[in-house]
GUTIDREN-96276 format. One record per residue: x, y, z of N, C-alpha, C, CB in turn. Coordinates in steps of 0.2 Angstrom, whole numbers, plus 2048, in hexadecimal, padded with zeros to 3 digits. Glycine has a CB too. Example, Ala and Ser with C-alpha at 12.3 -4.5 7.8 and 13.67 -1.06 7.14 Angstrom:
2
8427E482783E7EA8278427F08278397EA82D/8407F58238447FB8248408008278467FD81D/
END
This chain:
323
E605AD513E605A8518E5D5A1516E5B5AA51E/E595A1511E5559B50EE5B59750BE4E59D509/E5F59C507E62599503E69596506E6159C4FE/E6B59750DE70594511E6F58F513E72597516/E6758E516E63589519E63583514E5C58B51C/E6158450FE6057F508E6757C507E5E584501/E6E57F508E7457F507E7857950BE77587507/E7457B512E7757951AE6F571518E76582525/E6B570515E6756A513E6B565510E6056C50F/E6B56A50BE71563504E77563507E745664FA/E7856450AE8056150EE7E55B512E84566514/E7A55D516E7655851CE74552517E6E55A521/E71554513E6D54D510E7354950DE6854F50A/E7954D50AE7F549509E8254450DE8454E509/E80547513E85543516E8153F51DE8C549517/E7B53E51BE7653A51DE77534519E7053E51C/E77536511E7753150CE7E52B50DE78535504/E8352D510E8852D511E89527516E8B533511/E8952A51CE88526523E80521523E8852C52A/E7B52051DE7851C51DE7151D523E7E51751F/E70525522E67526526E65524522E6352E529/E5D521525E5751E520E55527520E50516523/E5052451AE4C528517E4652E51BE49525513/E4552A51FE3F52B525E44531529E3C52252B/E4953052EE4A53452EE4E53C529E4D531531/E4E539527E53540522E4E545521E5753D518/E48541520E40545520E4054A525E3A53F522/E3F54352BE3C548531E4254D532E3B544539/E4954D530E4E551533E4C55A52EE5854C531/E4A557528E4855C524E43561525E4655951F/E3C55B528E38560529E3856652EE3355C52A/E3D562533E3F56653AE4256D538E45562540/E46569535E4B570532E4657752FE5256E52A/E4357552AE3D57A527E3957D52BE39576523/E3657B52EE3357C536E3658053AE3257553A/E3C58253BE4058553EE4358C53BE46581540/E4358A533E4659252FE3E59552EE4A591525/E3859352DE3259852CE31599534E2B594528/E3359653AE31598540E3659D541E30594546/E395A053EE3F5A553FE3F5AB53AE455A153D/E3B5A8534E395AE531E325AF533E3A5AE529/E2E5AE537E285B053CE2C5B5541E235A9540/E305B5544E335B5549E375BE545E385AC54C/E385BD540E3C5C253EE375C753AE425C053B/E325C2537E2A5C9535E285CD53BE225C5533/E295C8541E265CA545E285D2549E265C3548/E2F5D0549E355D454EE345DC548E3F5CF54E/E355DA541E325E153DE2C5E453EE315E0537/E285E153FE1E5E2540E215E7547E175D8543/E225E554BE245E9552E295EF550E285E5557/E2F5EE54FE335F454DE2E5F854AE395F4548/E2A5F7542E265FD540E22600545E235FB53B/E1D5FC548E195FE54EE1B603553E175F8551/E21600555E2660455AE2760C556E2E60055C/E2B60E54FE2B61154BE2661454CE2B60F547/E1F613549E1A61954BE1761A552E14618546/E18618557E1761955CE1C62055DE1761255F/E2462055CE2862355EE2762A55BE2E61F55E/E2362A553E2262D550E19631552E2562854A/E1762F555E11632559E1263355EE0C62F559/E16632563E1963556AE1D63C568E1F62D56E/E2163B562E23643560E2064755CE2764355D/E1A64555BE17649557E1364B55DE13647550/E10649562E0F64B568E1265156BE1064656C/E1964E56EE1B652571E1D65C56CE2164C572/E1D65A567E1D660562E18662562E1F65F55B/E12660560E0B663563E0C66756AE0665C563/E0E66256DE0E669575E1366A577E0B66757B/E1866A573E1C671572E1867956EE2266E56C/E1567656BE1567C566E0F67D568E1567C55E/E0767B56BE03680572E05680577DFD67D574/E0B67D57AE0D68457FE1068A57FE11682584/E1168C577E14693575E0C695571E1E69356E/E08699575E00697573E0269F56EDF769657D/DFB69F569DFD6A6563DFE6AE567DF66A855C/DFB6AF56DDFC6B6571E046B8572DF76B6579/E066B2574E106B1574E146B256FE136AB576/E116AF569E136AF564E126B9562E0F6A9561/E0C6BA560E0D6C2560E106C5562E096C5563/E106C4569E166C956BE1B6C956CE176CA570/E1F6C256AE266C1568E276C4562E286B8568/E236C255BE236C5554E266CE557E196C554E/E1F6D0559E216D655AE296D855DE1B6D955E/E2A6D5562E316D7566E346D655FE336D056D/E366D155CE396D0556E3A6D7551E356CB552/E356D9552E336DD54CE376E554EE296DE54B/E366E5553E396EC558E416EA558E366EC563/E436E5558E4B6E3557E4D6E254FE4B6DB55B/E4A6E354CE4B6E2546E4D6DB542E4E6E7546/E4C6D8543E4A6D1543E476CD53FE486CF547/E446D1539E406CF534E406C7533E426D252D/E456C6530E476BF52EE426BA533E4F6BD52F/E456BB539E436B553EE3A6BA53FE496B4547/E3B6C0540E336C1543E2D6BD53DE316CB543/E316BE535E296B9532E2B6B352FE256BB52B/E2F6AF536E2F6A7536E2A6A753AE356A4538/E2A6AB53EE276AB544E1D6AC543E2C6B254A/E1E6AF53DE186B153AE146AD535E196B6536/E1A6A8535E156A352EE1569D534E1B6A1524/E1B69B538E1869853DE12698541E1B69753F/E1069E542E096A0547E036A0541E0A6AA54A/E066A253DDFE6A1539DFC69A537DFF6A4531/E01693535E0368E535DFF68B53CE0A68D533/E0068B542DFE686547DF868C548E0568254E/DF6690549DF069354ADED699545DF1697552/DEB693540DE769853BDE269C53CDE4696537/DDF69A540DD869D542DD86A1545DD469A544/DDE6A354ADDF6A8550DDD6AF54DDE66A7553/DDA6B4552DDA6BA551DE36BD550DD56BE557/DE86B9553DEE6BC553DF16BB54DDF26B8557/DF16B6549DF16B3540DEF6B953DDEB6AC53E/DEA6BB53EDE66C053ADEB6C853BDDE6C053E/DEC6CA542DF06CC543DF76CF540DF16CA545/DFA6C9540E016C853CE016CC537E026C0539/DFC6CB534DFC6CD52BDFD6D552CDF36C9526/DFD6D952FDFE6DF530E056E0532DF96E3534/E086DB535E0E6DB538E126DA531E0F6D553E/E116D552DE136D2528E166D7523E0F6CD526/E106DD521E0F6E251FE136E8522E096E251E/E166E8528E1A6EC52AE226EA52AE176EE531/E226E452CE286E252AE296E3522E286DB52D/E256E051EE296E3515E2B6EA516E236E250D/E266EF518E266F6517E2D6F851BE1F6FB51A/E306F451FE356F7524E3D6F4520E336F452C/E3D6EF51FE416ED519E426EF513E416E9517/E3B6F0512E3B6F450BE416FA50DE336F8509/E3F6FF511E40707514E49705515E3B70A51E/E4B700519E516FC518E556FB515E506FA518/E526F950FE566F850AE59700506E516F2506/E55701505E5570A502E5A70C507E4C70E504/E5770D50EE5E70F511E6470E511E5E70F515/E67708510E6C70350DE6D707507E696FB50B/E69706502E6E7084FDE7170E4FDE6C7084F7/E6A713501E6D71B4FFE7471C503E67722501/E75717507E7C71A50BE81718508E7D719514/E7F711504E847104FEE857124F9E8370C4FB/E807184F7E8071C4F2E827214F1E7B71C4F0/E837234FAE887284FAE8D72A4F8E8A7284FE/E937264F9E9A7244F6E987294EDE9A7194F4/E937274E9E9372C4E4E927344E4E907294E1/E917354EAE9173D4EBE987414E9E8F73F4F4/E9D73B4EDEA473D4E9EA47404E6EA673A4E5/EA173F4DEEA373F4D8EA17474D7E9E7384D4/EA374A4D5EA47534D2EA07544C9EAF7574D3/E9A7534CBE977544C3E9B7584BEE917584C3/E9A7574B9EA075D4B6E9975D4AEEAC7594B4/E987644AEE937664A6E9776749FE8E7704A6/E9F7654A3EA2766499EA975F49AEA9772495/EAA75D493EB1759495EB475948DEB1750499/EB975648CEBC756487EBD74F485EC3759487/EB974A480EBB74647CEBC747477EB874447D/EC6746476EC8745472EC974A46CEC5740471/EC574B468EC4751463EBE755466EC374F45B/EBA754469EB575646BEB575B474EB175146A/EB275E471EB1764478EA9762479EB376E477/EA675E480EA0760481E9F764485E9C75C482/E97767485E9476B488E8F76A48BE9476F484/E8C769490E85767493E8276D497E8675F498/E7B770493E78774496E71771498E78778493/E6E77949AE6677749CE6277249DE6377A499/E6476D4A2E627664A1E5A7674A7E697604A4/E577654A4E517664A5E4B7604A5E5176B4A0/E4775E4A8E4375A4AAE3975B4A9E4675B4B1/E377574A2E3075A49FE2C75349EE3275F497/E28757499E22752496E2675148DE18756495/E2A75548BE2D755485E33755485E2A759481/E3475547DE3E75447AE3C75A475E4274C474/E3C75F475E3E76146FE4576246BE3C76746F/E44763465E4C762461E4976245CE5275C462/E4F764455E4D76544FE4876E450E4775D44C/E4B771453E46778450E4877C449E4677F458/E44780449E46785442E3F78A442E4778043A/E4179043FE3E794440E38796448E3B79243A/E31796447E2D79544DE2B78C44EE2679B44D/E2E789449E2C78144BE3177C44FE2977C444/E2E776450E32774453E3276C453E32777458/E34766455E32760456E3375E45EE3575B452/E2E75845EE2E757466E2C74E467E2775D46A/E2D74D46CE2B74646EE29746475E3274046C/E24743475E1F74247EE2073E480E1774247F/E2273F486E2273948DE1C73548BE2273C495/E1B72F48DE1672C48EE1372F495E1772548E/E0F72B498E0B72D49FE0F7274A3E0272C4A0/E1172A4AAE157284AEE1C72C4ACE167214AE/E1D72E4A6E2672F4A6E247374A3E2D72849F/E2D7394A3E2F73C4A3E3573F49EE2F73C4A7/E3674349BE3E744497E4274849AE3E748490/E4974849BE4F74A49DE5074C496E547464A1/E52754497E56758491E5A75C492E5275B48E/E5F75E48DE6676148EE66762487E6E75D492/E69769487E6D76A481E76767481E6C77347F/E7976747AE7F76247BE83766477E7F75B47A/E8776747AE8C76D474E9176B471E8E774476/E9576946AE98765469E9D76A466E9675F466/EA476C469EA8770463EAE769463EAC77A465/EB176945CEB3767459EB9767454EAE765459/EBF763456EC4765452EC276144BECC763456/EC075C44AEBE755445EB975A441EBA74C44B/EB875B438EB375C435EB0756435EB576042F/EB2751437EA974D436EAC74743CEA774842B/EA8749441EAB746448EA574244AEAD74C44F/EA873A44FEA2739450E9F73D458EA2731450/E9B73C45AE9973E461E9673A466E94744460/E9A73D46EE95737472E8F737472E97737479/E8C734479E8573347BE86732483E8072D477/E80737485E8173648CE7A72E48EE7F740491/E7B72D494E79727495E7472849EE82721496/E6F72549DE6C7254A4E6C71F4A9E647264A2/E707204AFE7071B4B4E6B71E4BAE777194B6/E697184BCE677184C3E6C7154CAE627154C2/E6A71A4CEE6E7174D4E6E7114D8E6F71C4D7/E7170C4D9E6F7084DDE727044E3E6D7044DA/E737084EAE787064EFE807074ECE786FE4F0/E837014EAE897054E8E8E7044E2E8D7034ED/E887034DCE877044D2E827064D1E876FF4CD/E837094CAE7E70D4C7E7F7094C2E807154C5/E747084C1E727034BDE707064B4E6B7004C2/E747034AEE707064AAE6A7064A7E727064A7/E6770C4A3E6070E4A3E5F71149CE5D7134A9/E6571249AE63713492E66719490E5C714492/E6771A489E6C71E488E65724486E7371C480/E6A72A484E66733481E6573047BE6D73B481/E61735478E60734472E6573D46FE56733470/E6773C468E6C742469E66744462E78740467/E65749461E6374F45BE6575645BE5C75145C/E65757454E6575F453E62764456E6376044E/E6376845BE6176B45EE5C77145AE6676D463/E61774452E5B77744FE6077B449E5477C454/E5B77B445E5D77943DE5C78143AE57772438/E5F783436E5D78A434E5978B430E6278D433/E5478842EE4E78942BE49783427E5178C426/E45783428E4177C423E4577841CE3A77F41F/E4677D41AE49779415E50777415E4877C411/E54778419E5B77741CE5876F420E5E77E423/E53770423E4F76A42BE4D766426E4776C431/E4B76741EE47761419E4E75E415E40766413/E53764416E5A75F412E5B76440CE5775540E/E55768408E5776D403E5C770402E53771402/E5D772408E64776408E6777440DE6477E409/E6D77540CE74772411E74776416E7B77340E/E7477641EE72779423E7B77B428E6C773427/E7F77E425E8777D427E8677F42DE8D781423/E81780433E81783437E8377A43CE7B789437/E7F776439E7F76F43AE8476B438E7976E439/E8A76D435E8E769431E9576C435E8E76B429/E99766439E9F767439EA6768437E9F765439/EA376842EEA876B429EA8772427EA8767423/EA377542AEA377A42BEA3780431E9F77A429/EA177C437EA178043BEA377A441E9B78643A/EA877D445EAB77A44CEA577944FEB177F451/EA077B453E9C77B457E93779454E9C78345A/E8F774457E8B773456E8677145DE8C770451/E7F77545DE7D772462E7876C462E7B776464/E79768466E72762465E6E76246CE76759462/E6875D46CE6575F471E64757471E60765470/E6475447AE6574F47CE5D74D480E6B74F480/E5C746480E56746482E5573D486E5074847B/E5173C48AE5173548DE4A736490E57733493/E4573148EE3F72E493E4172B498E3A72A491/E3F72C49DE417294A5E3A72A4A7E4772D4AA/E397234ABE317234AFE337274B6E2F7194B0/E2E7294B8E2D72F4BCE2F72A4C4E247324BA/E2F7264C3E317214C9E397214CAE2F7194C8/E3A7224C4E447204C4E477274C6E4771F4BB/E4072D4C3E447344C6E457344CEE3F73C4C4/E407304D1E3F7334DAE4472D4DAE357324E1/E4772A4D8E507254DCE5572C4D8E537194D6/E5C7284DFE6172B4DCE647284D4E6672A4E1/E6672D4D0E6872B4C9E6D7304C8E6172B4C3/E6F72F4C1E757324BFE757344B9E7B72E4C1/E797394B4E7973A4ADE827394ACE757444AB/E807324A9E887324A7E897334A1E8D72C4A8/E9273549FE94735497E99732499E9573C492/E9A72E492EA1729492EA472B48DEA0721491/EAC72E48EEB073148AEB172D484EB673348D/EAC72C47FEAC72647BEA772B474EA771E47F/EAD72D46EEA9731468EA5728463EB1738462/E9F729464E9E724461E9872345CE9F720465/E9072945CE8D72A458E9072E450E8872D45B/E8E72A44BE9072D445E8C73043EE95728443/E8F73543FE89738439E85736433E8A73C436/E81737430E7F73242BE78737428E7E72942D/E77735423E7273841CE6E73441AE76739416/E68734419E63730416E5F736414E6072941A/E5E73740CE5973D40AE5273C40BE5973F402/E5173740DE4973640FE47735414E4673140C/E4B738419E4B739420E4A742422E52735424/E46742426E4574B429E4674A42FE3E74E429/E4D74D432E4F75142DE5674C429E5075842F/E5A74A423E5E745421E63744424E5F74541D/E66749428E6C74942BE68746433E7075042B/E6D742435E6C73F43CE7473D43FE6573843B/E7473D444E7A738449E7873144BE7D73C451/E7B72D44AE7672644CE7D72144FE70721443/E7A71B454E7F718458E7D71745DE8471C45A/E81714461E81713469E8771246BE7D70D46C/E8871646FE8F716475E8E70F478E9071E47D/E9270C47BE9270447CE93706486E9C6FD476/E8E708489E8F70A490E8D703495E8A710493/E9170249BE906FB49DE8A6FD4A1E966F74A1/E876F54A3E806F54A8E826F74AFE7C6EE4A9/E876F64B1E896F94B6E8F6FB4B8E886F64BA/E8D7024BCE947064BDE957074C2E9470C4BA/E9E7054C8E9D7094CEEA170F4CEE9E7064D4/EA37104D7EA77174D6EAE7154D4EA771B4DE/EB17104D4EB87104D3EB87114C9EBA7074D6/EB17104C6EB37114C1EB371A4BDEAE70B4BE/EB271E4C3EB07244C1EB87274C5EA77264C5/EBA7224CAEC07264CCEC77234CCEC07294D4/EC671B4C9ECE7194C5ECF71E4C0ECE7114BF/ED871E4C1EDD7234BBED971E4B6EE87234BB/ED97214AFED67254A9ECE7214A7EDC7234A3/ECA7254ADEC37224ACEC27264A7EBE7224B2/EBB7204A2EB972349DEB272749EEB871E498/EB27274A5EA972B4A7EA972F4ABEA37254AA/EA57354A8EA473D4A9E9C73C4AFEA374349D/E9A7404B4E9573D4B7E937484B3E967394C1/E8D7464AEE8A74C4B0E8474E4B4E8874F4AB/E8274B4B7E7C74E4BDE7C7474C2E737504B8/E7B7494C6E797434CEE737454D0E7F7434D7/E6E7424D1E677454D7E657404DCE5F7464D2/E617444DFE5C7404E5E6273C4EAE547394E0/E6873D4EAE6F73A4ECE6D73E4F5E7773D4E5/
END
């Protein structure tokens, strides 16, 4: 604005110079003019000074009015709406309705309240959710366990699976080896029976999922051992054990083992094997006993039912529970 007024001055003064004004006026014509742009920026401080004032005025009149909005829904109303909520099953909105009551009446015995409401609502979602999955988890009841299949050159065999504080494997004579659950968990064991066309075959591994609505989450493969050695000195490597050797004899038994925390047992879970021969034997003489299978079957993190009932699935389900 100043600098239009300055613009619309030097023109005037032009052409003052021009037609011959004295000096005296061009002055007074000047001062007037100047006199007129600061009474106009007074005039427009001014007109802002108000708008802002008007602004928080409009802005305290709604903070008013919101104020008594929210004490005429006083906290005893509020209670009983939450609750109505809570009977309708409404969670979501019932603890909006709960953090807003606690928010405008902290102090209320009703605030206080809540917090057991708060505490029933998770426990009911919680229960919820669980129900949710298991009717999703249904769908895998489907599935027809099966304790033998045929991979490839291999015939497995899955027995006496069984639920402890230990693994044994490696026996011989009256001894034996073993490995203890920690506290909290548990071992899952099976013997695993492998006949075999291959004199030096590799072998699968079965795999532990847990069930979760509508996939099975993975939890960790078996460990695979010798189920038992025909003597100490056969179990120390002295002697050659053909009872344990492929090139000698079609059938060998081994014994299968997995820690699982005792939390994972009370969900639905599952024992899968993936038609995948893929542990391979091997020798180190300073190992007891030297012979061992070693590997990991490559099993994905998550499995559903389409993958257990597409033509030429690779996954055998041996045991379902708590389903």
């Amino acid at each position: 604005m100043r600098i239009n007024a300055f613009c619309v001055l030097i023109l005037l003064s032009g052409l003052f110079v021009r037609c011959g004004v004295n000096q005296s006026d061009y002055n007074k014509l000047k001062f007037d003019y100047e006199l007129v742009v600061s009474e106009n920026d007074s005039i427009k401080q001014r007109i802002n000074e108000l708008e802002n004032e008007n602004d928080k005025k409009l802005t305290i009149i709604n903070t008013l009015r919101d104020s008594i909005s929210i004490l005429s829904f006083p906290a005893d109303q509020r209670l009983v709406r939450i609750i109505e909520l809570i009977d309708k099953q409404d969670y979501f909105t019932a603890k909006k309705e709960i953090a807003d009551l606690k928010k405008v009446f902290p102090e209320s015995k009703e605030a206080k309240q809540v917090s057991e409401s708060l505490k029933k609502i998770n426990e009911l979602e919680e229960k919820k959710k669980r129900d949710e999955e298991r009717m999703l988890a249904l769908g895998f009841k489907a599935l027809k366990p099966s304790l033998s299949c045929k991979i490839d050159y291999n015939k497995v065999e899955i027995s006496s699976l069984s639920i402890g504080n230990s693994f044994i494997f490696d026996s011989y004579d009256d001894r034996y080896y073993y490995r203890s659950a920690d506290r909290g968990n548990k071992y899952i064991t099976a013997v695993m029976k492998i006949t075999s066309e291959s004199m030096n075959p590799q072998l699968p591994q079965p795999a532990f999922y847990i069930i979760e609505g509508d996939k099975m989450k993975f939890d960790g493969w078996f460990s695979v051992e010798f189920a038992r050695w025909e003597d100490y000195g056969t179990y120390l490597g002295n002697d050659h054990d053909f009872g344990n050797d492929f090139a000698k004899t079609s059938t060998i038994r081994f014994k299968i083992g997995k820690e699982v925390s005792e939390e994972n047992l009370k969900k639905p879970y599952a024992i899968i094997l993936k038609k995948e021969n893929f542990l391979s034997r091997e020798y180190n003489r300073f190992d007891t006993p030297p012979i061992s299978y070693n590997g990991f079957v490559d099993y994905p993190y998550h499995l559903k039912l389409n993958d257990f009932t597409s033509e030429n699935s690779k996954y055998v389900v041996i045991k379902i529970a708590n389903l």
